[in-house]
PDB file of N, CA, C and O in Angstrom:
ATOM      1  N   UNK A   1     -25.919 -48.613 248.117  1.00  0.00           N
ATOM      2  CA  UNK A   1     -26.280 -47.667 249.164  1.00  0.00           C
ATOM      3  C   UNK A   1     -25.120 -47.524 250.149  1.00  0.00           C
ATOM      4  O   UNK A   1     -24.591 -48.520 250.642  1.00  0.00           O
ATOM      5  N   UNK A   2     -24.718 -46.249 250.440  1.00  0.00           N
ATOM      6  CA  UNK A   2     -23.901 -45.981 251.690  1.00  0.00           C
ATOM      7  C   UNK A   2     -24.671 -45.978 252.809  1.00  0.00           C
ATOM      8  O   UNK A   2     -25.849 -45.626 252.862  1.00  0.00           O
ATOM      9  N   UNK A   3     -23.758 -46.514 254.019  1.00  0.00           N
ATOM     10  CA  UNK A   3     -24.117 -47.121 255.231  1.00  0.00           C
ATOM     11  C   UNK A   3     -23.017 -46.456 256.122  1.00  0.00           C
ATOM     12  O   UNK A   3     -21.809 -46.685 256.064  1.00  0.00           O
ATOM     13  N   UNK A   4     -23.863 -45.319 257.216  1.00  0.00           N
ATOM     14  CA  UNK A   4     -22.877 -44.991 257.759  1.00  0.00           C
ATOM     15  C   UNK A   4     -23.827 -44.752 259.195  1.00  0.00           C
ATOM     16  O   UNK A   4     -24.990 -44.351 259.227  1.00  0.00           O
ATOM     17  N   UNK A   5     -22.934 -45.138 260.386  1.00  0.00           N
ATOM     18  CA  UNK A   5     -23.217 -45.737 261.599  1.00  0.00           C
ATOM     19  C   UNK A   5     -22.858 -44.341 262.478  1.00  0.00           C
ATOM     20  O   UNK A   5     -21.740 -43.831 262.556  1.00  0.00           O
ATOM     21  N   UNK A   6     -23.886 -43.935 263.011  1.00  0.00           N
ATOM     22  CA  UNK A   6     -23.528 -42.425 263.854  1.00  0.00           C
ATOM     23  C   UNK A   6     -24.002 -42.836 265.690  1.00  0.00           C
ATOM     24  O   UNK A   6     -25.066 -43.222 266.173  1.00  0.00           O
ATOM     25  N   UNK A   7     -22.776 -42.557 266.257  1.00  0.00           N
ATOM     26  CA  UNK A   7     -23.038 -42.939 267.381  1.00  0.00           C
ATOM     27  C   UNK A   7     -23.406 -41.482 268.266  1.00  0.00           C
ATOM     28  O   UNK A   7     -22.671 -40.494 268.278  1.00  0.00           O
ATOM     29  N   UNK A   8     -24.415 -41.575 268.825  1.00  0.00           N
ATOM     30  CA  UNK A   8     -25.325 -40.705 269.549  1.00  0.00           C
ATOM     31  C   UNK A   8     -24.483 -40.445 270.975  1.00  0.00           C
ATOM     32  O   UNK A   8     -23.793 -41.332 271.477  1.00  0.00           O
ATOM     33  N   UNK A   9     -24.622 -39.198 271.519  1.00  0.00           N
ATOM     34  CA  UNK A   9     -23.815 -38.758 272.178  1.00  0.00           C
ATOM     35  C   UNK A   9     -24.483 -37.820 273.542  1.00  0.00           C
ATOM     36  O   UNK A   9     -23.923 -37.135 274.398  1.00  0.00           O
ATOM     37  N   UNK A  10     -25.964 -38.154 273.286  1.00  0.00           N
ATOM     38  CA  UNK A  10     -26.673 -37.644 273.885  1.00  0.00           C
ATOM     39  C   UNK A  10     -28.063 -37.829 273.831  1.00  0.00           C
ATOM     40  O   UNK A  10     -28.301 -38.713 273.008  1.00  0.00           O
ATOM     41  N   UNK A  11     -29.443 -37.233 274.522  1.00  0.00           N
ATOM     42  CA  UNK A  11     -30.682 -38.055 274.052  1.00  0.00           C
ATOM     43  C   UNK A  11     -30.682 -38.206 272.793  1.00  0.00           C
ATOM     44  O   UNK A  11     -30.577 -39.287 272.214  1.00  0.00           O
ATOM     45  N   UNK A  12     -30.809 -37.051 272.251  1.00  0.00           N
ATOM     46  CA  UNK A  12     -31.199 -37.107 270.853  1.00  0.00           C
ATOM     47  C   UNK A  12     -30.343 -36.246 269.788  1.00  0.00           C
ATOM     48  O   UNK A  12     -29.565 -35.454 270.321  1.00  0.00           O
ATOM     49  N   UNK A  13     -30.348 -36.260 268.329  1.00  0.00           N
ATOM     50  CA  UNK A  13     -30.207 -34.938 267.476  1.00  0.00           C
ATOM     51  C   UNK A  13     -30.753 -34.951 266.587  1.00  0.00           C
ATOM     52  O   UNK A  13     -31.250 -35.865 265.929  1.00  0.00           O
ATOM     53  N   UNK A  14     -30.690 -33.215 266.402  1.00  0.00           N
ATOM     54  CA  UNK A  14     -31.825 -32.929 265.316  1.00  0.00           C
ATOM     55  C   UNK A  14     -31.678 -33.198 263.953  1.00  0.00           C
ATOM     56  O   UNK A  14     -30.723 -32.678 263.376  1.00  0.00           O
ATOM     57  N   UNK A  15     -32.395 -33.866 263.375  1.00  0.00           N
ATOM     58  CA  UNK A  15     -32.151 -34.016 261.848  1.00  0.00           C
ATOM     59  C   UNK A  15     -31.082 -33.268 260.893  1.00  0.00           C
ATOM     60  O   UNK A  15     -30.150 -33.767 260.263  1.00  0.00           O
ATOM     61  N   UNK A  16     -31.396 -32.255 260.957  1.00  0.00           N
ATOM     62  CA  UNK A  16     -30.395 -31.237 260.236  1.00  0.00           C
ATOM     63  C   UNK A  16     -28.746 -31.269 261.044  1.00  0.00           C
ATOM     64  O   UNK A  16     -27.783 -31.355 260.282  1.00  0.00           O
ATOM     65  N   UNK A  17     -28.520 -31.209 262.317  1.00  0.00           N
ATOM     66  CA  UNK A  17     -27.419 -30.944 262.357  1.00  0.00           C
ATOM     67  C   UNK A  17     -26.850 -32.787 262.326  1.00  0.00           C
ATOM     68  O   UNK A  17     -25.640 -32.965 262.190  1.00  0.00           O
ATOM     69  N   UNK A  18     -27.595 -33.799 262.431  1.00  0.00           N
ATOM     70  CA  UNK A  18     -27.286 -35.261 261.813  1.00  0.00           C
ATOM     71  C   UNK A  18     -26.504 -35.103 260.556  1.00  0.00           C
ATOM     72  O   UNK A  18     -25.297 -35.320 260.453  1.00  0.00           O
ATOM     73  N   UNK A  19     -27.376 -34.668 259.523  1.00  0.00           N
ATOM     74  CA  UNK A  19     -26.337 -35.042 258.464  1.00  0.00           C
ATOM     75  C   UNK A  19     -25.323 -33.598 257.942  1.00  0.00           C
ATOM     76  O   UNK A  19     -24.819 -33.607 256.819  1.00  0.00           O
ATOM     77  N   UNK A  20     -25.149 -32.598 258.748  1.00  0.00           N
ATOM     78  CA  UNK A  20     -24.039 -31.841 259.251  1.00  0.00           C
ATOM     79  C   UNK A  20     -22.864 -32.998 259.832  1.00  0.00           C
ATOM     80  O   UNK A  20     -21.984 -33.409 259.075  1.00  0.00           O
ATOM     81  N   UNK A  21     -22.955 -33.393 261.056  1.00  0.00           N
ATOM     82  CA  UNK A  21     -22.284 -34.114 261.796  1.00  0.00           C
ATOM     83  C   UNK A  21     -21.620 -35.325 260.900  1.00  0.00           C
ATOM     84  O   UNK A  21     -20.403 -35.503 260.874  1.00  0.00           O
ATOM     85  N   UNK A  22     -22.705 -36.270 260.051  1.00  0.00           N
ATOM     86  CA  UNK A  22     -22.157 -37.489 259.120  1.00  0.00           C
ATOM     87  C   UNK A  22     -21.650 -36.693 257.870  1.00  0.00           C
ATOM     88  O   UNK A  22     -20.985 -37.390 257.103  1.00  0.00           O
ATOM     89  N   UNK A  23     -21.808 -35.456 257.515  1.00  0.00           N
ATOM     90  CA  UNK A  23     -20.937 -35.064 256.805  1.00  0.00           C
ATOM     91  C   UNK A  23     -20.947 -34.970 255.343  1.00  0.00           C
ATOM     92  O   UNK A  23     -20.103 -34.982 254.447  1.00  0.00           O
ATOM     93  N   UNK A  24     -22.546 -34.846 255.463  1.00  0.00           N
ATOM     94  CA  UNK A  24     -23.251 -35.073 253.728  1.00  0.00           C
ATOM     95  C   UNK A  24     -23.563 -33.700 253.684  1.00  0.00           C
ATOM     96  O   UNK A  24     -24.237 -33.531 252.668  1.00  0.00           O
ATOM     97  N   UNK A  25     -23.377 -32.423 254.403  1.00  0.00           N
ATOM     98  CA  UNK A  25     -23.999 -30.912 254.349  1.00  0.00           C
ATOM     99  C   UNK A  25     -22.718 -30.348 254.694  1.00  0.00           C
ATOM    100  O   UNK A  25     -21.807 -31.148 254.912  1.00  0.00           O
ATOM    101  N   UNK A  26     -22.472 -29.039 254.788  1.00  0.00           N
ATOM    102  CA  UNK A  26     -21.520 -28.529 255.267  1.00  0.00           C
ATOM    103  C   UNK A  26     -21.975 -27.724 256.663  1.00  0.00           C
ATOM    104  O   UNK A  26     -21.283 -27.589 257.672  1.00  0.00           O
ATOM    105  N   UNK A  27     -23.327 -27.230 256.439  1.00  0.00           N
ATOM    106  CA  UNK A  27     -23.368 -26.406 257.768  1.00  0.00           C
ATOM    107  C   UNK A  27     -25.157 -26.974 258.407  1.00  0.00           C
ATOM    108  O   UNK A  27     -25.583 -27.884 257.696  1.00  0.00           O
ATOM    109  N   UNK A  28     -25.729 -26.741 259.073  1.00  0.00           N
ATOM    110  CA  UNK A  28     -27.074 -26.953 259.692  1.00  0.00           C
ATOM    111  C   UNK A  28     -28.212 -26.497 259.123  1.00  0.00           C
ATOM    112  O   UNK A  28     -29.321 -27.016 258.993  1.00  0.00           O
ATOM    113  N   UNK A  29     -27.588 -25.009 258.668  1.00  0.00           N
ATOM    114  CA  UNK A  29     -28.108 -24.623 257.317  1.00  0.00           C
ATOM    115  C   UNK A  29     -28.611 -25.267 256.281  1.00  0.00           C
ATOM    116  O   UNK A  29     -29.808 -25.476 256.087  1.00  0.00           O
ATOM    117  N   UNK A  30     -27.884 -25.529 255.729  1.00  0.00           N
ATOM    118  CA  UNK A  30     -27.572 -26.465 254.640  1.00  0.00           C
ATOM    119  C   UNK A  30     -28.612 -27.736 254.904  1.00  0.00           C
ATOM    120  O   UNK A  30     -29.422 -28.150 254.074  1.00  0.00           O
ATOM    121  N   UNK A  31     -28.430 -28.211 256.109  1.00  0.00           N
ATOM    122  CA  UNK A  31     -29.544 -29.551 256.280  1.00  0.00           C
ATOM    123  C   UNK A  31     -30.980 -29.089 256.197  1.00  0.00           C
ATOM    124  O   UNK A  31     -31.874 -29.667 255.580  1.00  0.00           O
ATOM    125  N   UNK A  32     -31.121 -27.662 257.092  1.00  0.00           N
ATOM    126  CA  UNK A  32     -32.642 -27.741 257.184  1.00  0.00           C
ATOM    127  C   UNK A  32     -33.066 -27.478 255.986  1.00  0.00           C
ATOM    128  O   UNK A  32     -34.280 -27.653 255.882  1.00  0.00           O
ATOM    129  N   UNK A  33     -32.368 -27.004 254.715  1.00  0.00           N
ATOM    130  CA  UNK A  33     -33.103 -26.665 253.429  1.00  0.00           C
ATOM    131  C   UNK A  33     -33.268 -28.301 252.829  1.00  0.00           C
ATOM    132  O   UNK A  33     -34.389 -28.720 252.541  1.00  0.00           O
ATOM    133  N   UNK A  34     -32.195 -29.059 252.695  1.00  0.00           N
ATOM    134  CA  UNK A  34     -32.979 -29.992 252.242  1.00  0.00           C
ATOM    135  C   UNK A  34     -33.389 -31.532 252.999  1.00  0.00           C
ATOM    136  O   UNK A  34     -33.220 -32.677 252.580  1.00  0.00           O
ATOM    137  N   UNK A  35     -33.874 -31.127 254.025  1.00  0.00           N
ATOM    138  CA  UNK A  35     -35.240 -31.070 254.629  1.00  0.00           C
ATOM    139  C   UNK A  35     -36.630 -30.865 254.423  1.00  0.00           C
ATOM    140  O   UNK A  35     -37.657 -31.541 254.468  1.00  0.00           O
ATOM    141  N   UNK A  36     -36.159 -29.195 254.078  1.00  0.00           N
ATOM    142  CA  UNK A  36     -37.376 -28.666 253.792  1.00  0.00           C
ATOM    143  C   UNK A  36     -37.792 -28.945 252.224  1.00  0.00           C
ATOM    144  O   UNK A  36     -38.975 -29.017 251.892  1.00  0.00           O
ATOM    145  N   UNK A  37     -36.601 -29.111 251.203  1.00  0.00           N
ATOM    146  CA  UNK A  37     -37.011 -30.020 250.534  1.00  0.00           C
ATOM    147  C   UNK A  37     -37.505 -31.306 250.349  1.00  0.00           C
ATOM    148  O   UNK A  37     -37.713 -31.766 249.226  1.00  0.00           O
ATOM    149  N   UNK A  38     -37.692 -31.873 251.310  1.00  0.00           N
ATOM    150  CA  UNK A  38     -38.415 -33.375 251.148  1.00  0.00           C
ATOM    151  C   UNK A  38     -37.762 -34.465 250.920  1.00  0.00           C
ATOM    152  O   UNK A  38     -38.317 -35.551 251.088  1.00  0.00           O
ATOM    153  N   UNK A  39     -36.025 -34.343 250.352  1.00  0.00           N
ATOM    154  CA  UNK A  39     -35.536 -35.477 250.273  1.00  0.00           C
ATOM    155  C   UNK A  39     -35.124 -36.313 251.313  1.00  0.00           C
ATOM    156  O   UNK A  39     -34.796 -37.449 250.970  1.00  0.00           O
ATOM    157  N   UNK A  40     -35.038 -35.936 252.904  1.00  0.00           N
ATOM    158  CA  UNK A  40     -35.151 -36.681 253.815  1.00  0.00           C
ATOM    159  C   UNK A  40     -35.980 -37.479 254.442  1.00  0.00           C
ATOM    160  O   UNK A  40     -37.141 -37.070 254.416  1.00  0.00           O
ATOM    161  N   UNK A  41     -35.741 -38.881 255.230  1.00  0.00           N
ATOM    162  CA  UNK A  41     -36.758 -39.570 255.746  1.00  0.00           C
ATOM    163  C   UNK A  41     -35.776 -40.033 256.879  1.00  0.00           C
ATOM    164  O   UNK A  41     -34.575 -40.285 256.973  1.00  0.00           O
ATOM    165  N   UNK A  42     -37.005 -40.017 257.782  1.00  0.00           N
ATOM    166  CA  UNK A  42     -37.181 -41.336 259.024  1.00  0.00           C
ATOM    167  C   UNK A  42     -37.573 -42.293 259.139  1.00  0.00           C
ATOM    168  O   UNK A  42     -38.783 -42.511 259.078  1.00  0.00           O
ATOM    169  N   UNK A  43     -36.622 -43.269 259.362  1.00  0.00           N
ATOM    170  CA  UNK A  43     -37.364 -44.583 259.294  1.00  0.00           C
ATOM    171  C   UNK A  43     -38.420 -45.057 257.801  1.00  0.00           C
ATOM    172  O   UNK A  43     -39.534 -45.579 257.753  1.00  0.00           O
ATOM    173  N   UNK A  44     -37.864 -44.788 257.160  1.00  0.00           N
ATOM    174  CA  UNK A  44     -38.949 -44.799 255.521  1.00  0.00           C
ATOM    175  C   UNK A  44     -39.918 -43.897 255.441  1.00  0.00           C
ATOM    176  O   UNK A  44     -40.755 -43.938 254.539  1.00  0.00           O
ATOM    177  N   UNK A  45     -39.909 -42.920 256.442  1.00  0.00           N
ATOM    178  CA  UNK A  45     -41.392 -41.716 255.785  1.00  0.00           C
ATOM    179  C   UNK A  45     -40.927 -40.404 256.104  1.00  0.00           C
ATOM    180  O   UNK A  45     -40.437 -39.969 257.147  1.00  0.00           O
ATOM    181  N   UNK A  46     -41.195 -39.807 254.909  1.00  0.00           N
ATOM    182  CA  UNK A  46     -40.931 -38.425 255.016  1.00  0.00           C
ATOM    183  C   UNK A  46     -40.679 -37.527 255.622  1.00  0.00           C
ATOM    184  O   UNK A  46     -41.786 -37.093 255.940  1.00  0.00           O
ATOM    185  N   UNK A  47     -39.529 -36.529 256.278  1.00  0.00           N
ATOM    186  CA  UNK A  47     -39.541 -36.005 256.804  1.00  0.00           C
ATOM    187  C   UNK A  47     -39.225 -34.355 256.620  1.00  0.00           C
ATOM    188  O   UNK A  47     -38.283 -33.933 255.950  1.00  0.00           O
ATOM    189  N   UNK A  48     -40.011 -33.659 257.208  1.00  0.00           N
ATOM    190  CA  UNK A  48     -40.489 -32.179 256.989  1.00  0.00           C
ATOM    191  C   UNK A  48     -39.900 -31.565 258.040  1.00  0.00           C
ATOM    192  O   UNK A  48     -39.066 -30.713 257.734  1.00  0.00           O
ATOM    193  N   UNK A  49     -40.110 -31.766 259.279  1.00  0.00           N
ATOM    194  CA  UNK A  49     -39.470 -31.079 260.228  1.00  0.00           C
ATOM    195  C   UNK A  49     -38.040 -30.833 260.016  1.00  0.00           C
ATOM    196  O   UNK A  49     -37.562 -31.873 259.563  1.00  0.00           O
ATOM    197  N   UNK A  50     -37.093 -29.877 260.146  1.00  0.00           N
ATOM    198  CA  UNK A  50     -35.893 -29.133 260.010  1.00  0.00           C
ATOM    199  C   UNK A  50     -35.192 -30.081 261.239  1.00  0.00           C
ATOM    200  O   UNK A  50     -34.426 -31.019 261.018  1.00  0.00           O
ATOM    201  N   UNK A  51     -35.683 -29.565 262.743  1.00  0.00           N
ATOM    202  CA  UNK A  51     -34.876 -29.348 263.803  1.00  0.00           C
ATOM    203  C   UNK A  51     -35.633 -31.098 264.557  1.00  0.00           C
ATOM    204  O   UNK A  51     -35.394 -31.279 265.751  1.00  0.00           O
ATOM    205  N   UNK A  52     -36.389 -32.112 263.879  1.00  0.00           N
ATOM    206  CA  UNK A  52     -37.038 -33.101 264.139  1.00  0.00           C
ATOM    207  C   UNK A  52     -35.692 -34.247 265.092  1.00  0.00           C
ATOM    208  O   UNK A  52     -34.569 -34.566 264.703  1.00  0.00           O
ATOM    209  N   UNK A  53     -36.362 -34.589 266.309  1.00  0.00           N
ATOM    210  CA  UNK A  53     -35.276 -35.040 267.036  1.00  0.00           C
ATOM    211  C   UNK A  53     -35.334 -36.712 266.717  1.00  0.00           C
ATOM    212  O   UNK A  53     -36.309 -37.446 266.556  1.00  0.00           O
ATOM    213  N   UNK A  54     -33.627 -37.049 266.691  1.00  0.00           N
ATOM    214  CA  UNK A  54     -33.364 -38.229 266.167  1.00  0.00           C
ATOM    215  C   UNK A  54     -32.686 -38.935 267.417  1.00  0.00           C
ATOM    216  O   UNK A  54     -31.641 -38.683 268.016  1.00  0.00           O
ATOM    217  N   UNK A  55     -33.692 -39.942 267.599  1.00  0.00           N
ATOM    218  CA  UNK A  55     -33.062 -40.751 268.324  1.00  0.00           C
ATOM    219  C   UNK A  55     -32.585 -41.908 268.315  1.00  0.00           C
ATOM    220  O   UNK A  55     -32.965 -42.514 267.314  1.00  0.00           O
ATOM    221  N   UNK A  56     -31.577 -42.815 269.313  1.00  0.00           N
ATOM    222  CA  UNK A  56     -31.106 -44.406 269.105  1.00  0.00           C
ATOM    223  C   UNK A  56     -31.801 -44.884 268.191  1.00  0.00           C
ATOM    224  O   UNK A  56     -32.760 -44.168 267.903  1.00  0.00           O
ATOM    225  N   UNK A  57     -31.688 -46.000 267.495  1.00  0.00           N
ATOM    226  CA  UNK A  57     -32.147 -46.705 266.896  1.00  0.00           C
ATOM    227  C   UNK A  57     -32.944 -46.241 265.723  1.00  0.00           C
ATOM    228  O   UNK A  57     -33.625 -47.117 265.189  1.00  0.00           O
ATOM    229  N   UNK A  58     -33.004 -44.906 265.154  1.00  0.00           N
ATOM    230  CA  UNK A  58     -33.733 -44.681 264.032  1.00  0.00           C
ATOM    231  C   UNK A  58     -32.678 -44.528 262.966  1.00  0.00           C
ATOM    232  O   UNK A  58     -31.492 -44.249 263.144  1.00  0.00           O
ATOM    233  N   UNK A  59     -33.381 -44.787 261.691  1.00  0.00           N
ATOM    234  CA  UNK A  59     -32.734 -44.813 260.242  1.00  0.00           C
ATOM    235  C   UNK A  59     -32.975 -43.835 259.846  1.00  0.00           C
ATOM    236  O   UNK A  59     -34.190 -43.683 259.967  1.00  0.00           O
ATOM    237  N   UNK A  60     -32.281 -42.533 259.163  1.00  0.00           N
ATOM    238  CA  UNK A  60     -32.199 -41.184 257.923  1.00  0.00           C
ATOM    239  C   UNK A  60     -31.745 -41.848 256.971  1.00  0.00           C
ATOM    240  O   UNK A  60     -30.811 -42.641 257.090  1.00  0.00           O
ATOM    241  N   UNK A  61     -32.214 -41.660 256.146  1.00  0.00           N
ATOM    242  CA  UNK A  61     -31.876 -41.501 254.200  1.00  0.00           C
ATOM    243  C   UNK A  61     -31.697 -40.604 253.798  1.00  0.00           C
ATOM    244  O   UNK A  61     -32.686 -39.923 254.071  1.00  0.00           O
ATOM    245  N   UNK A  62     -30.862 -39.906 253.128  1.00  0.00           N
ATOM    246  CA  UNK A  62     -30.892 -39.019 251.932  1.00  0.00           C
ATOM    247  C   UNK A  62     -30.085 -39.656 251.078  1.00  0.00           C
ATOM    248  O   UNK A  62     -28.948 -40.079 251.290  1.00  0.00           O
ATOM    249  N   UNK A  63     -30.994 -39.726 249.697  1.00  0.00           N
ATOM    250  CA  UNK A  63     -30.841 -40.233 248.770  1.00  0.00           C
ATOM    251  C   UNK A  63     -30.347 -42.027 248.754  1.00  0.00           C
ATOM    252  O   UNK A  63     -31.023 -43.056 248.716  1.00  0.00           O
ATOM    253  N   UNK A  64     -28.669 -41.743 248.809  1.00  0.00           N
ATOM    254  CA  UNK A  64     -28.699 -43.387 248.630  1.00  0.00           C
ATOM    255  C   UNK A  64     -27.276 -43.528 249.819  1.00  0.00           C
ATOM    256  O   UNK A  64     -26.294 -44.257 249.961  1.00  0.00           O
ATOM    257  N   UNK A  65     -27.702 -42.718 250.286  1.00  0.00           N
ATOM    258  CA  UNK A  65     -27.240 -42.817 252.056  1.00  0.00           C
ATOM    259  C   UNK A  65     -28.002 -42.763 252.928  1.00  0.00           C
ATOM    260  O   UNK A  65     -28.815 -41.842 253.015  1.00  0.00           O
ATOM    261  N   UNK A  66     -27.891 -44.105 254.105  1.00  0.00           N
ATOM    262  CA  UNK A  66     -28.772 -44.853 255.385  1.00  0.00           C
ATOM    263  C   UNK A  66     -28.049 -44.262 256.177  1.00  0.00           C
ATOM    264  O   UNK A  66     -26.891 -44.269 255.759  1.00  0.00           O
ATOM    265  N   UNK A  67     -28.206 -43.509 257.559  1.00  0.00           N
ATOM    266  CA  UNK A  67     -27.478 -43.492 258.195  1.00  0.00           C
ATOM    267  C   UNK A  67     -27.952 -43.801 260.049  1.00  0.00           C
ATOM    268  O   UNK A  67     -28.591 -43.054 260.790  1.00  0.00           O
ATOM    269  N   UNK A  68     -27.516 -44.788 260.264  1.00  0.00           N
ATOM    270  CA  UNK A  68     -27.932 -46.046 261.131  1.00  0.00           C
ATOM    271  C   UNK A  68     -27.792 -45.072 263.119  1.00  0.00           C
ATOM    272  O   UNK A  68     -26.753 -45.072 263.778  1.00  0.00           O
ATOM    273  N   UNK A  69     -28.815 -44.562 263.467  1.00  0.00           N
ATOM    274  CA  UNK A  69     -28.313 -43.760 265.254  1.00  0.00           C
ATOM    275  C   UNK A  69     -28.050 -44.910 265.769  1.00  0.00           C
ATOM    276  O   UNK A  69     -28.686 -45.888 265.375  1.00  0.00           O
ATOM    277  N   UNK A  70     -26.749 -45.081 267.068  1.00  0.00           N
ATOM    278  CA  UNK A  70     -26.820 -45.955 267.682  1.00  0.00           C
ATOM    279  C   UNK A  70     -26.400 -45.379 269.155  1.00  0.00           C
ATOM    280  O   UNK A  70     -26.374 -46.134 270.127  1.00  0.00           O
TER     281      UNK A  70
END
């Protein structure tokens, strides 16, 4: 599993532009579709929301990348 550590820069960010930012999507676009496909999670459970706000201390997955808010 890849492990990649995203330091937060503000309250929160939204799911989609997260893994824009870590660099697994190319545009925000791009995140909220697969999103809306289902292969994302929070903290181990599913996540559906597109624009769903991510804060400190929570874990995203897609696929067999963790990517750790701090």
């Amino acid at each position: 599993m890849q492990k990649i550590e995203f330091e937060l820069t503000s309250e929160f960010v939204e799911v989609n532009q997260l893994l824009k930012l870590a660099g697994l999507v190319d545009s925000g676009g791009a995140g909220k579709n697969l999103v809306a496909s289902g292969v994302v999670s929070v903290d181990g459970k599913q996540e559906l929301r597109k624009t769903a706000k991510i804060r400190t201390g929570q874990v995203v997955t897609l696929g067999d990348v963790e990517i750790t808010v701090h």
